[in-house]
N, CA, C and O atoms as a DFTB+ gen file, in Angstrom:
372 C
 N C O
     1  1       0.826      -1.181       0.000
     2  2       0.000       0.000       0.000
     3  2       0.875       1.251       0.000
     4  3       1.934       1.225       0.627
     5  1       0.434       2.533      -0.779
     6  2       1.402       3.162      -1.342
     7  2       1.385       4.380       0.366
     8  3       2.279       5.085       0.836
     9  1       0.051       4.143       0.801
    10  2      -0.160       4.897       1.613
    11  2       0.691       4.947       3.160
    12  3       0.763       5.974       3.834
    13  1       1.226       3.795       3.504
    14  2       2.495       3.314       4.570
    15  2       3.185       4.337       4.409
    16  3       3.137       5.296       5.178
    17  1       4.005       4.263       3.272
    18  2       5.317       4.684       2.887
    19  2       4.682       6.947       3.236
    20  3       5.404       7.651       3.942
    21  1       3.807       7.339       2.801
    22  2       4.318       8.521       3.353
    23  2       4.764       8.822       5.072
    24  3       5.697       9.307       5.712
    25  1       3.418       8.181       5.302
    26  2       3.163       7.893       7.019
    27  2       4.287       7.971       7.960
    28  3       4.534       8.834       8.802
    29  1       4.959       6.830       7.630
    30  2       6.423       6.727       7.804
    31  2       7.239       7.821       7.533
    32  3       7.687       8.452       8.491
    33  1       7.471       8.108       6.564
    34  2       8.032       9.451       6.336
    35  2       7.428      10.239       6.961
    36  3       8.228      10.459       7.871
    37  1       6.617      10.821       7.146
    38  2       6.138      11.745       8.166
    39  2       6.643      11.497       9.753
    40  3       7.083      12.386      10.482
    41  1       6.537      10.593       9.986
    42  2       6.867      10.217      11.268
    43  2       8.132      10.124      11.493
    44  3       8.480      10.362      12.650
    45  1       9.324       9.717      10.372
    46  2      10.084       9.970      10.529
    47  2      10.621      11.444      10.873
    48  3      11.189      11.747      11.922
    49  1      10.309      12.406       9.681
    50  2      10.364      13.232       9.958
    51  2      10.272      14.436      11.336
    52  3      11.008      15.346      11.717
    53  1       8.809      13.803      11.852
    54  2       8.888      14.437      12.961
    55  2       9.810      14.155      14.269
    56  3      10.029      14.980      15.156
    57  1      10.296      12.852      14.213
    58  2      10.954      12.468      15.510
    59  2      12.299      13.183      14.590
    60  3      13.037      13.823      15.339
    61  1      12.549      13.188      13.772
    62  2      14.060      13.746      13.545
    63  2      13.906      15.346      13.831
    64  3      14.935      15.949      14.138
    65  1      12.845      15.969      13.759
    66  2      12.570      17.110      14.530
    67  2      12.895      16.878      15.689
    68  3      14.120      16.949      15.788
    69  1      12.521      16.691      16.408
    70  2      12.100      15.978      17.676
    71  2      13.609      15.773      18.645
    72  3      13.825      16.364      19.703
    73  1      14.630      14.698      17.915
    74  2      16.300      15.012      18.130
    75  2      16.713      16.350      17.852
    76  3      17.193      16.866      18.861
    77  1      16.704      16.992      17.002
    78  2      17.192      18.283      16.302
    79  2      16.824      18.936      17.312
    80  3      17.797      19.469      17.845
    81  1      15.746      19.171      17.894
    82  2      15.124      20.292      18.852
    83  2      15.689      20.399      20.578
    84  3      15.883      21.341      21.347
    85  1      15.825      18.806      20.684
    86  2      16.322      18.020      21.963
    87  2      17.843      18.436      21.967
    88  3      18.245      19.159      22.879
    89  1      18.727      17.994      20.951
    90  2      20.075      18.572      21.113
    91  2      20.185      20.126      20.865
    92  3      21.142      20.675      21.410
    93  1      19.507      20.747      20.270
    94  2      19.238      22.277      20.061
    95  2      19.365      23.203      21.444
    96  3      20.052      24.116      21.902
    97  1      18.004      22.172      21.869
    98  2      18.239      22.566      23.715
    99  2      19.300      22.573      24.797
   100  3      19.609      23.476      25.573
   101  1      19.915      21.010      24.624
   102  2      20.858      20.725      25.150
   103  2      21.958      21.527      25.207
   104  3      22.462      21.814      26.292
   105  1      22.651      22.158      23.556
   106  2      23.651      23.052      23.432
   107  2      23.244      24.689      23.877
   108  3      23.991      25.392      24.557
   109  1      22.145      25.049      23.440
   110  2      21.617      26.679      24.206
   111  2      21.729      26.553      25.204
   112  3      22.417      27.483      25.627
   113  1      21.315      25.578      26.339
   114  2      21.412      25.444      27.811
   115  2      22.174      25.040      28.881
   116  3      22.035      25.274      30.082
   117  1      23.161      24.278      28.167
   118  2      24.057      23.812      28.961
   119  2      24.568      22.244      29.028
   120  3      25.549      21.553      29.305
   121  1      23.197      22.176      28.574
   122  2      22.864      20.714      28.321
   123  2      22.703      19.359      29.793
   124  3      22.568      18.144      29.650
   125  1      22.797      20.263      31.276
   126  2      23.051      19.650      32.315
   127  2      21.519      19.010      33.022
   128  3      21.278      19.001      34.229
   129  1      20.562      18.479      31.890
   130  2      19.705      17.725      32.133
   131  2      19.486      16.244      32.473
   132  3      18.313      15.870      32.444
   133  1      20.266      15.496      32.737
   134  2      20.696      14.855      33.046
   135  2      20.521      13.384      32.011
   136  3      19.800      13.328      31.014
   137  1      21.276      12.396      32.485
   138  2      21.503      10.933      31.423
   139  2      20.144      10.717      30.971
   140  3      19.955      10.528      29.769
   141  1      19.025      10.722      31.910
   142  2      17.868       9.895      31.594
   143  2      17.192      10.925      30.310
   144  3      16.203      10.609      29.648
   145  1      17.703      11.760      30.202
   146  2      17.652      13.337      28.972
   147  2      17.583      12.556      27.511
   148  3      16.640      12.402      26.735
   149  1      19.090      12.088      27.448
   150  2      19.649      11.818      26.457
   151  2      19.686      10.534      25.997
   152  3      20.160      10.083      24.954
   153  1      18.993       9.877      27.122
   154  2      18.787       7.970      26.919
   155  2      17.686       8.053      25.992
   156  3      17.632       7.320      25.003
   157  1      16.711       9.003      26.294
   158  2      15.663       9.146      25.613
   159  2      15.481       9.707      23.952
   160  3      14.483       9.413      23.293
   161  1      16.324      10.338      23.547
   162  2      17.004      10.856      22.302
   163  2      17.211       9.936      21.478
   164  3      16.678       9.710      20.392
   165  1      18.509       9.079      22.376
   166  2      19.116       8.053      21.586
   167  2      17.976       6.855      21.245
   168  3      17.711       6.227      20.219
   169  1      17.661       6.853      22.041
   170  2      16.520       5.655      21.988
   171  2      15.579       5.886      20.691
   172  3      15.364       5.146      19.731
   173  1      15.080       7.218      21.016
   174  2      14.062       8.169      19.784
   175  2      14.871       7.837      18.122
   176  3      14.281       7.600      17.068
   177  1      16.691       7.940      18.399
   178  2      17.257       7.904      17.219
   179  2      17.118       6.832      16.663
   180  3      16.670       6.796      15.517
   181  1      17.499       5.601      17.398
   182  2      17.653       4.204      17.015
   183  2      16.361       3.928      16.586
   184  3      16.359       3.163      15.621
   185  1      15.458       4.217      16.896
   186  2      13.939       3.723      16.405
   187  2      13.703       4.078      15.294
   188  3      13.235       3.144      14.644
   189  1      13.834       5.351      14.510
   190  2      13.877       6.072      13.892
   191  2      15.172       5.902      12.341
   192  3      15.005       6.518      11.288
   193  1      16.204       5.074      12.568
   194  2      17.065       4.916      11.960
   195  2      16.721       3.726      11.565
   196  3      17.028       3.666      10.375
   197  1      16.055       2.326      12.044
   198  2      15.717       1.436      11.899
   199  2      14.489       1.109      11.000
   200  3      14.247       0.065      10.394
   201  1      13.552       2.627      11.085
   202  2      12.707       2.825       9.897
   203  2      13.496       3.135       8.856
   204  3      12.787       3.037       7.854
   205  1      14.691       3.488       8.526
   206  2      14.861       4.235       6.756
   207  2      14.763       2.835       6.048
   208  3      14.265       2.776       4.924
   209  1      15.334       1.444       6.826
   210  2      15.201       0.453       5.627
   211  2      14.014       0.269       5.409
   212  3      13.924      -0.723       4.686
   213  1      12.609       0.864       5.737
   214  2      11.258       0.889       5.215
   215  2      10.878       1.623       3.884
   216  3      10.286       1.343       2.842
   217  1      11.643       2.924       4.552
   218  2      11.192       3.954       3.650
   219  2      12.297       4.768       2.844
   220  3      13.509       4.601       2.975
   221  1      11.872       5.395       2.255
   222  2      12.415       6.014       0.942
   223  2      13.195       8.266       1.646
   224  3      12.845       9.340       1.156
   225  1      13.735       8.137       2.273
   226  2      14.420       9.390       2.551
   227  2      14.714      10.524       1.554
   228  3      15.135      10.252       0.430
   229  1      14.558      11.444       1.840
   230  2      15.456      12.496       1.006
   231  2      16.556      12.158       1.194
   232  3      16.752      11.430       2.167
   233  1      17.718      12.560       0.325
   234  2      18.832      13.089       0.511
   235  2      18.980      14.345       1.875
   236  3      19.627      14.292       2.921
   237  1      18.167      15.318       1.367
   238  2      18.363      16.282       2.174
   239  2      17.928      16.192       3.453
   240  3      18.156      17.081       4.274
   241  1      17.096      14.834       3.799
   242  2      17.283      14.850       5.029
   243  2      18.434      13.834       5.883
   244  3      19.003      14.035       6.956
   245  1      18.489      12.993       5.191
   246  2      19.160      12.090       5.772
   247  2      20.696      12.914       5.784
   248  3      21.582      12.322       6.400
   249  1      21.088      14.329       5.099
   250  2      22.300      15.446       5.233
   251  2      21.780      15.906       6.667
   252  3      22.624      15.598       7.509
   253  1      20.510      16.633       7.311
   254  2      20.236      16.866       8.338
   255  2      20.367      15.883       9.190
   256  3      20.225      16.076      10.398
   257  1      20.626      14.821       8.735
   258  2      20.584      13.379      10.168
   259  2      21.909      13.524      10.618
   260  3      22.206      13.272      11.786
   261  1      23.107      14.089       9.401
   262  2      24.481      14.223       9.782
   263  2      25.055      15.454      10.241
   264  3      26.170      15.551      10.754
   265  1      24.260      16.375      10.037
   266  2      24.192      17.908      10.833
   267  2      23.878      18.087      12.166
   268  3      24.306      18.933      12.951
   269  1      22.751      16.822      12.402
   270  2      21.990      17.144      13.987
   271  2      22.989      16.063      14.418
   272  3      22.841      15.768      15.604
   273  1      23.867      15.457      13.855
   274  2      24.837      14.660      14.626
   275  2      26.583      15.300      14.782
   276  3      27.589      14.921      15.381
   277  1      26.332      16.132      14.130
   278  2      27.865      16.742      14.403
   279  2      27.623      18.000      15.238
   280  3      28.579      18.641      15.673
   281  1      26.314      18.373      15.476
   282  2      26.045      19.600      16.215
   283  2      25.571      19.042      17.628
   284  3      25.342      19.868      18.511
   285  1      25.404      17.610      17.903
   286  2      24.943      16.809      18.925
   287  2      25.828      17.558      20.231
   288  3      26.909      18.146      20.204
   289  1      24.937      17.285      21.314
   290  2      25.434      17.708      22.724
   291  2      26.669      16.846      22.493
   292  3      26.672      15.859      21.757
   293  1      27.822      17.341      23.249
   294  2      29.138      16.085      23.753
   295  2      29.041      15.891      25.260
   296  3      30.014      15.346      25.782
   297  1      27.913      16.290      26.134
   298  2      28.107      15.665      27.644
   299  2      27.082      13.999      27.628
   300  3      26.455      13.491      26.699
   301  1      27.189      13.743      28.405
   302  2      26.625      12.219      28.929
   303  2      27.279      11.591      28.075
   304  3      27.313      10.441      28.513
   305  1      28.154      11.645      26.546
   306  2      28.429      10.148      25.791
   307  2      27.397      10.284      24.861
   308  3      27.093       9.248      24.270
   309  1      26.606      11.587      24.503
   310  2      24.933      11.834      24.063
   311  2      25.596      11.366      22.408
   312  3      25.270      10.537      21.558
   313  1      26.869      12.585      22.558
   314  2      27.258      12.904      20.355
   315  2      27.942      11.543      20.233
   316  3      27.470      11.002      19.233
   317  1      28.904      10.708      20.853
   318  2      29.111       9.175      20.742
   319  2      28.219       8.233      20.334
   320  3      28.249       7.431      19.401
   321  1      27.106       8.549      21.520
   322  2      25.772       7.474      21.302
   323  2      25.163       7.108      19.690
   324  3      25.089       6.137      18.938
   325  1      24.753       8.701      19.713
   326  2      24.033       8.788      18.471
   327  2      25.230       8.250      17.558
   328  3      24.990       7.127      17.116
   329  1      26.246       8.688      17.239
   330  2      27.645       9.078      15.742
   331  2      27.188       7.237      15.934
   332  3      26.462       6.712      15.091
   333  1      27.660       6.545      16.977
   334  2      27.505       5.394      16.593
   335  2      26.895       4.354      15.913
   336  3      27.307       3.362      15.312
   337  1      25.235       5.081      16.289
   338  2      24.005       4.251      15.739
   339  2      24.000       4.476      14.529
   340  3      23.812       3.455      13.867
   341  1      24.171       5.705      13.753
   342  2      24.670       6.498      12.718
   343  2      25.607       5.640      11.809
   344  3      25.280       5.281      10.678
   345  1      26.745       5.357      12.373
   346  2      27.735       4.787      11.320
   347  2      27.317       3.239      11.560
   348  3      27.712       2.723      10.514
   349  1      26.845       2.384      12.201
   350  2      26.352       1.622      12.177
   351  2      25.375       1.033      11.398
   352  3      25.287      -0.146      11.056
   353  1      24.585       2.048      11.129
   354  2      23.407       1.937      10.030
   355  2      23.706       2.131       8.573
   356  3      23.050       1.640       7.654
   357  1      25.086       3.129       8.421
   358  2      25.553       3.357       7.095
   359  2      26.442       2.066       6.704
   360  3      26.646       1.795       5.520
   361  1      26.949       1.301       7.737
   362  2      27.595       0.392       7.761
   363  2      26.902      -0.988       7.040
   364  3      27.101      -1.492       5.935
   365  1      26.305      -1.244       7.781
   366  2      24.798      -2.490       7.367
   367  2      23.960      -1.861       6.053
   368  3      23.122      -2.593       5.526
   369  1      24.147      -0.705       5.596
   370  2      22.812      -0.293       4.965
   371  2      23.295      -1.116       3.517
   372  3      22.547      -1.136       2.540
């Protein structure tokens, strides 16, 4: 059904908002919200990265997946976490 495939994309989309906005915060503020902050991110990422083998990405976003990862908080292990799941997925893809 052709109708999945936007859905998904949409949803993708929004949780990659969703990180973008979360580390956005993190760096304006200090980012001293603590681990259970950023468990939640990563978690949001991995779910979210595990959909692209569903669906069909832009380019231009999956460039923002590598922007909101080089601009990622560096406290808790947050910009590690993510870079990992990241090259992991480009790895297998």
């Amino acid at each position: 059904m052709s109708v999945v495939i936007p859905k998904i994309n949409d949803q993708m989309e929004l949780e990659i908002y969703a990180i973008e906005a979360g580390n956005k915060c993190a760096n304006d503020m200090g980012g001293d919200f603590g681990e259970d902050y950023y468990i939640y991110f990563e978690g949001l990422f991995g779910q979210t990265i595990n959909k692209l083998n569903r669906a069909k990405m832009s380019t231009q976003l999956l460039d923002k997946i590598d922007l909101i990862i080089n601009k990622a908080f560096e406290g808790y292990r947050h910009k590690d976490a993510v870079g990992d799941l990241w090259a992991d997925y480009k790895e297998n893809k």
